[in-house]
C-alpha positions in Angstrom: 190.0 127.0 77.8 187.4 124.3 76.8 188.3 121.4 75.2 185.9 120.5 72.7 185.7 117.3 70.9 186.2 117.2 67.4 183.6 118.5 65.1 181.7 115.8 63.0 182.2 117.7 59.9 183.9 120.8 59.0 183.0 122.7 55.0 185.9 125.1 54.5 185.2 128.3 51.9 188.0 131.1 50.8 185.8 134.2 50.4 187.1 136.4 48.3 186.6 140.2 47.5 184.0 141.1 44.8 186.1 143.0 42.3 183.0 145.0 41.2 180.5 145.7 44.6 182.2 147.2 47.3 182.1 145.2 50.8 180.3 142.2 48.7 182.1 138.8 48.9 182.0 135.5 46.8 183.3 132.0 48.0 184.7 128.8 46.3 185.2 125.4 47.9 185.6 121.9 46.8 184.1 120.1 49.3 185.4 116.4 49.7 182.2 113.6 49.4 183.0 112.0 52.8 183.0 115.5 54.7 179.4 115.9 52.9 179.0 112.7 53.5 179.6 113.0 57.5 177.3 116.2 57.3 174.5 114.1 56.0 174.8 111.2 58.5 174.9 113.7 61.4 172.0 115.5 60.4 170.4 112.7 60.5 170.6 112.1 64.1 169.7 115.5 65.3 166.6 116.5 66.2 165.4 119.4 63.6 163.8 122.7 64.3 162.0 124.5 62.3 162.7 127.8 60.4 160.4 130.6 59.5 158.8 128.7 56.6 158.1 125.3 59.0 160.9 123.7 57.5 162.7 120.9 59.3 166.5 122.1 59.7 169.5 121.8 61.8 171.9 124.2 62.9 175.1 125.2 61.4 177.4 127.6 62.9 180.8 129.4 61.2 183.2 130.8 61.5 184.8 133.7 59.4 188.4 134.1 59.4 190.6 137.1 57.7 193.8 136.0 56.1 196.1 137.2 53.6 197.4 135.1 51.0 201.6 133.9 51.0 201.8 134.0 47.4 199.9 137.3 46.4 199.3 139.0 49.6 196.0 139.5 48.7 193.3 140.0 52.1 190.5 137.1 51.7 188.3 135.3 54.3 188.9 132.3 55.6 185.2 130.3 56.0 184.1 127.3 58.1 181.0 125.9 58.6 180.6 123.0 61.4 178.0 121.7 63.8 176.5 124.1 66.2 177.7 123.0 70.0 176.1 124.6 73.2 178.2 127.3 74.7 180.4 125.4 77.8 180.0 126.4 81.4 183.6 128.4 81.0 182.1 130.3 77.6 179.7 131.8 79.4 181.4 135.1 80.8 
């Protein structure tokens, strides 16, 4: 297993079912200032790409999650958005 450092910033979203469109999620987060904060200062060291419009960007990667919750037992998605790493030597098969 690869040990990764920690991620520079981590944005954490429940994702819950749409009550009214089948398949169709919505997400709610309250994102602390200093984890934005730490997002901001880390883009601003990477070296940007651009997207299909020629806009500078960096990449984000996440990671979706199914859980159920303890006090409803209601199925939601667990969402997580962090840095995007290079797969490791060990990743690769």
């Amino acid at each position: 297993m690869v040990d990764y450092p920690k991620n520079e910033f981590t944005l954490w979203f429940n994702c819950m079912p749409d009550q009214k469109k089948d398949g169709h999620y919505w997400a709610a987060a309250e994102i602390p200032v200093d984890e934005l904060e730490k997002l901001y200062n880390w883009a601003l060291k990477q070296d940007p790409v651009q997207n299909q419009r020629g806009e500078a960007c960096v990449k984000l990667r996440a990671n979706l999650m199914p859980r159920t919750a303890e006090s409803s037992g209601r199925e939601y998605l667990k969402l997580a958005i962090s840095e995007q790493r290079p797969k490791a030597e060990t990743d690769l098969f």
